[in-house]
N, C-alpha and C positions, 0 to 999 in steps of 0.2 A: 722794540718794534721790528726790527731788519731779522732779529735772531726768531720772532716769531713768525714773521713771512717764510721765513727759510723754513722753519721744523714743519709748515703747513704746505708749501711745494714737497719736501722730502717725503711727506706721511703720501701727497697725491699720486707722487710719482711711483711711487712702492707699490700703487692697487695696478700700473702697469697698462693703464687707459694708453698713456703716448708713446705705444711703440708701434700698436700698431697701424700699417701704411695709408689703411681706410683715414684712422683719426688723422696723420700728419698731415694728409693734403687736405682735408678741411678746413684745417684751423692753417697752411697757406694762405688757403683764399679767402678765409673770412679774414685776412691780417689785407692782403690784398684791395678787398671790397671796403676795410674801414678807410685804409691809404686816398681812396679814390674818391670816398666822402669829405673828407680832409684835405685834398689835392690844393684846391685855393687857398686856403689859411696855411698849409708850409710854404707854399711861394711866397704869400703875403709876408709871413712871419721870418724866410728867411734875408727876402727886402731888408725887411726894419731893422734887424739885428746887426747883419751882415754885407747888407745892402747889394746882395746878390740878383744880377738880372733876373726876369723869367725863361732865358735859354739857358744861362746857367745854372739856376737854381730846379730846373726839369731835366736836363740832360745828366748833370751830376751827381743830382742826389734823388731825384722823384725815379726819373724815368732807370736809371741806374736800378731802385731795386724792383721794381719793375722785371726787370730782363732777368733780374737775379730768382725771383720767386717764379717766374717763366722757367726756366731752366730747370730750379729745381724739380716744380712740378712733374715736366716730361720727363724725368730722367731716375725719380724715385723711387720708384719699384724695384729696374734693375738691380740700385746700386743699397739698396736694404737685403737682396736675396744673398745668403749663406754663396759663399766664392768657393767652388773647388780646385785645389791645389796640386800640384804633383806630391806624388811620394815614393822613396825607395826602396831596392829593394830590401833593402834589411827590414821595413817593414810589410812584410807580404802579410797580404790580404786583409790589409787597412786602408781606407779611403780619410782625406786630409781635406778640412775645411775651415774655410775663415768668417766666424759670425757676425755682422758688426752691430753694438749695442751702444745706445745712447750713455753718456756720464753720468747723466742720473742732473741733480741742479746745476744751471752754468751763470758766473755771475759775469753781466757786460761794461765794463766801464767805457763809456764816448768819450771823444774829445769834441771841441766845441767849433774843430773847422768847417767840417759839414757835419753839422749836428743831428741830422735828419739819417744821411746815408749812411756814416760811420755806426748807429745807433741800431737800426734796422736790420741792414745786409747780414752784420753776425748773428743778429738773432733770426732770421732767415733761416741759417744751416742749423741755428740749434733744435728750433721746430723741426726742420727735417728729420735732423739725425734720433728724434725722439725724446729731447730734455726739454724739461721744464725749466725757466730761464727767469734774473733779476737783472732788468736794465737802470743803469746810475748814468742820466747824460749828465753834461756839462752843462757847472752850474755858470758860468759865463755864454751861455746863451740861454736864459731863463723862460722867454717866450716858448724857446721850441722846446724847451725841457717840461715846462706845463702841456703843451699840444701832444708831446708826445704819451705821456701821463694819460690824457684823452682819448687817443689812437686806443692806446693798448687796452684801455676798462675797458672801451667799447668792443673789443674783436674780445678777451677772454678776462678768464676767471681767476683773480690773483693768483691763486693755488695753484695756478697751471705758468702764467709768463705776466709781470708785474713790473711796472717804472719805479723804481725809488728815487727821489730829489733831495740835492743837501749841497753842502762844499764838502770841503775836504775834511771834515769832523763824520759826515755820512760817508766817505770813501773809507775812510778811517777804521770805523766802524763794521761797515760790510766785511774788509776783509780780515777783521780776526775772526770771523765766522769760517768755519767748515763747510766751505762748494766743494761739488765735485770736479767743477773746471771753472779756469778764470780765462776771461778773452779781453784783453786788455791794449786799446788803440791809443797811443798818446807819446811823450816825451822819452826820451833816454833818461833823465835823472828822477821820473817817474815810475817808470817799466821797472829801473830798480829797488825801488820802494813794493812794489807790485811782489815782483818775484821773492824776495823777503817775505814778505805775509806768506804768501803762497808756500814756500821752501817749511815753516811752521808746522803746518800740515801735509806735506808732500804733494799738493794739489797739483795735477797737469794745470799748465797754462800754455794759451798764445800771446805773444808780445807783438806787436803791431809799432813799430816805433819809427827812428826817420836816422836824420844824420844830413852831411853834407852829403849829396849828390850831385857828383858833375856834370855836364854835358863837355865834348870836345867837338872841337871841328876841325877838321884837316884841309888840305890844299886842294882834295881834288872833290870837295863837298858841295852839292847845286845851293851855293849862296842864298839863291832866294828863297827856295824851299826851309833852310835852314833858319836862317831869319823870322820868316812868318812863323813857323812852328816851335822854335825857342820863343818867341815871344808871348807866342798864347801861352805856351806852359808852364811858363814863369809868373807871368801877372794874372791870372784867371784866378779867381778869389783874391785878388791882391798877393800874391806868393802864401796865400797860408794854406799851402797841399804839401801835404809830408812828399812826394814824389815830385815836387817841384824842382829842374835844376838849382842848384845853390849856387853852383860860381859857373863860371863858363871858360874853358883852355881851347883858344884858337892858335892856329897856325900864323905865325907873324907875316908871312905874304897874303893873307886873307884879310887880315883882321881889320883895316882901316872898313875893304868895301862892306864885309858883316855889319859893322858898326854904323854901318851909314845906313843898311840895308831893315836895321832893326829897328833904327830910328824911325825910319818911314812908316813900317808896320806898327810901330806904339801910335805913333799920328793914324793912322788909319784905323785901326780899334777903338781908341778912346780919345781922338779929338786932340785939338791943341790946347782944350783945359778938362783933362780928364776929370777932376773933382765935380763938373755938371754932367759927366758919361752916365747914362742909362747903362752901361755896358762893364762898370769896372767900380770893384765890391771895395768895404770901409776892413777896418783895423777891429779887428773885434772889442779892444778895451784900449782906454788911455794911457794903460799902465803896459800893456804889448805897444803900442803907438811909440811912447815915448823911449822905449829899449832901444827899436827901431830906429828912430832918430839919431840916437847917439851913434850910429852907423855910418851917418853923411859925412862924418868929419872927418873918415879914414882916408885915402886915397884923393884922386881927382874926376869930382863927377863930370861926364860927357854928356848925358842926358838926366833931362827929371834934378830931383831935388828938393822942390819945391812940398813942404806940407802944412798940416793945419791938426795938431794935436785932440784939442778939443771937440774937431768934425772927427776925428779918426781916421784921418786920410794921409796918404803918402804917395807924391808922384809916382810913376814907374820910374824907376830909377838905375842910370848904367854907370856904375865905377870902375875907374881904372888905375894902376899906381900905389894899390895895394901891396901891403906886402903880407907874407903866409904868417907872420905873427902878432898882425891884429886881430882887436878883440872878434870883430868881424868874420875870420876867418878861425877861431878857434871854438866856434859854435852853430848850430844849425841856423840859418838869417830868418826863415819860415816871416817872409814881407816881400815885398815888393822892389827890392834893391838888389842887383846882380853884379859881384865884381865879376872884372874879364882880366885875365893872365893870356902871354903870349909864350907861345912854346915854337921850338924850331925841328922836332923832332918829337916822333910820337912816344919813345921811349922816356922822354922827360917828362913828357904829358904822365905817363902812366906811372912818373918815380914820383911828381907830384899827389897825385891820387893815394898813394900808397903813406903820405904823411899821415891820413885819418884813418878813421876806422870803416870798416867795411859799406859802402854806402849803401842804403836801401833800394838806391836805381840809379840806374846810369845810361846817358844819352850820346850816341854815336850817330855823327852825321859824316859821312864819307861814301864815297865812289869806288874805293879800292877794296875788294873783301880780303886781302890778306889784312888792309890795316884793321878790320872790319874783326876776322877772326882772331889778330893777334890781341885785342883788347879784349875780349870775351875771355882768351884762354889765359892773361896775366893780371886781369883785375877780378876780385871775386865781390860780389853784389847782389842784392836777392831780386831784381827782374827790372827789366828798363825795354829801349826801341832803338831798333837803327833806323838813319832818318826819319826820326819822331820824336816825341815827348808826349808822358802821359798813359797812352792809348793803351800800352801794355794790360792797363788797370781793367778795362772796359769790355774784356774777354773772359768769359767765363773757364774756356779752354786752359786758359793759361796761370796756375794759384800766384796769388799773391803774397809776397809777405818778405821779413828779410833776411839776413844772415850776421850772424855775430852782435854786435852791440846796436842793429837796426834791426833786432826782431828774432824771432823763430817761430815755427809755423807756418802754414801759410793758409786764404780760404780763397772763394770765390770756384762757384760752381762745384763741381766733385769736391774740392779742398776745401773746402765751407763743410761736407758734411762728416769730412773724413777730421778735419778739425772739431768736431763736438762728437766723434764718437770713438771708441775704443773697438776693435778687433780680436774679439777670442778663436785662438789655435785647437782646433778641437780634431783630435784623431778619434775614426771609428774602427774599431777595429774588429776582425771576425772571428767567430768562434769555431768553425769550422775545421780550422787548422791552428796547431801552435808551433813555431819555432823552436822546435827545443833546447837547439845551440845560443840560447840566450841563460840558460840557466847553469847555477854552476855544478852539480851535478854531471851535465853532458861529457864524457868522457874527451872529445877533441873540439871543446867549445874552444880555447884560444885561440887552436889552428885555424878556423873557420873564421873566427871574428878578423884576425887578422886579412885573411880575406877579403872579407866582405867590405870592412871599413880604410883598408890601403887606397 
């Protein structure tokens, strides 16, 4: 079935209807207009699943690509027109252009944190960029994985961008099949399974993937500011955001009033029995739930603790007293449980950091821009906020994605289209005139070359 959907987008693709700019922004806004028919059943559905507010589940994932298909829109045309390039003089009287052309089919694999946004948004740029696209959500959120199924018959024509649903026998599947791109959002020990397939065939891919990400806080950082916006960033979907800090390194002269200060802001988000919060989302399965759990026994919790398996719930939760070679710390936590380490020096912070692998984002909350620049320039990471978390994500301006074992790639606005398309180098060249110290005939063609190319 998967290997005949693919051969009937490849035949569609090849008559060369999606490239051009009239058809892409069409088929935008008919994905657009079916979103907005559907608006009430992804909030609904992703409640049920995920037990996601309606601020979060609109800000996050609805409204999120929203802004994404906005952007693309206004900004399409330019970024489809032929770019001219400089060129030198060794080639006189040639003009240098860069064409950008669609992959031809791109296959999407979701994960099931935000099943809606992670699902869409890439396939966003792949319409842009002119591909014909196979979306696989995640089969751990089923609901949205049939709605989405929905969404997409309704706006087009399988032959053109089509949902497939399975487990991991359909992932499986999909990818010993021949795409022209894969865009792949999910796990490190997944991405590598990913890139395998992929490597088979030579296929470009993007990797989307996570890792531990820090946040630190230093001595001369606005505590409260820090407090309230670690906390949101952390517990919002219950920690399951790949860009969620994962541990937190404070400053030991900070750290009590931080701790006291984050405390407050969890009471103030989600009540003093978050498990009745209209405001703070469930565990997506019993079997993440209870990995989770095994988590509380590490260290000494300050805060939270408290869960319930069966509901899929797990307090917000603050540990401390950990040490760097629990299980806890030797894997992405992706839940609602944040150890806190104390550092005296930011150079420890930063020797810390450097025990894992490159993190997908990183959070700096400080007052001093040297400490501000000196972390920028000796941690490498694929994009994060100084005093903030998150936000980085929410700008179309700025690609997202990560570096080393969290990813490569990156999308979101421009980088969304430059991610699902390929760039041909095409020299024009004139016939007007020929160089003839290029050929070896020419009597002092070396003397010249040497010239020219010194």
């Amino acid at each position: 079935m998967s290997a005949e959907l693919l051969a009937k987008q490849q035949q569609y693709f090849r008559t060369g209807e999606t490239t051009s700019v009239k058809f892409r922004l069409k088929q935008l806004k008919k994905l657009k207009e079916a979103i907005e028919s559907y608006e009430e059943q992804i909030m609904e559905i992703l409640h049920e699943e995920l037990r996601k507010s309606p601020l979060e589940a609109y800000s996050m994932e609805i409204g999120f690509v929203y802004k994404e298909i906005r952007f693309m829109m206004k900004h399409l045309r330019k970024w489809t027109k032929p770019k001219r390039v400089k060129t030198p003089l060794t080639h006189l009287g040639a003009k240098s252009f860069l064409y950008p052309e669609p992959y031809g089919v791109s296959l999407i694999i979701a994960p099931w944190n935000y099943p809606f946004q992670l699902a869409i948004a890439p396939l966003v740029g792949a319409i842009a960029a002119g591909n014909c696209a196979i979306v696989k959500p995640s089969e751990y959120t089923p609901k949205m994985s049939a709605l989405l199924k929905k969404i997409i018959s309704k706006a087009f024509d399988e032959q053109y961008v089509a949902v497939v649903e399975g487990g991991v026998d359909v992932s499986t599947e999909l990818l010993k099949l021949r795409f022209d791109h894969i865009f792949f959002t999910g796990s490190v020990p997944v991405g590598k399974i990913v890139m395998e397939a992929a490597s088979r065939h030579l296929t470009p891919l993007t990797l989307e993937l996570g890792g531990k990400s820090p946040a630190i806080v230093d001595e001369t950082a606005n505590l409260e500011r820090a407090a309230k916006r670690l906390v949101w960033g952390k517990f919002a979907n219950a920690g399951q955001t790949c860009i969620a800090p994962d541990y937190l390194l404070v400053h030991e002269a900070v750290k009590e009033q931080l701790l006291e200060k984050m405390k407050h802001y969890i009471r103030e988000f989600y009540g003093e029995q978050p498990e009745t919060s209209e405001h703070y989302a469930k565990i997506v399965s019993e079997r993440h739930t209870k990995r989770l759990v095994s988590f509380l026994h590490q260290g000494t919790i300050v805060h939270g603790g408290r869960y319930e398996i069966e509901q899929r719930w797990i307090e917000p939760t603050i540990i401390e007293g950990v040490s760097w070679d629990d299980p806890i710390m030797q894997e992405e936590i992706f839940g609602p449980i944040l150890p806190v380490f104390a550092f005296t020096s930011i150079d420890e912070a930063i020797a810390s950091i450097h025990r894992y692998e490159k993190p997908l984002a990183l959070y700096i909350f400080s007052e001093n821009h040297r400490v501000q620049q000196h972390i920028i320039e000796r941690v490498s990471f694929g994009g994060g906020c100084i005093n903030d978390t998150l936000m980085h994500i929410a700008t179309p301006y700025l690609p997202f994605g990560g570096v080393g074992q969290s990813g490569f790639g990156a999308y979101h606005g421009k980088a969304s289209f430059d991610a699902f398309s390929h760039y041909k180098s095409v020299l024009k060249q004139t016939t007007a005139l020929d160089l003839s110290i290029r050929y070896p005939n020419h009597p002092n063609a070396l003397k010249w070359m040497k010239r020219l190319l010194k």
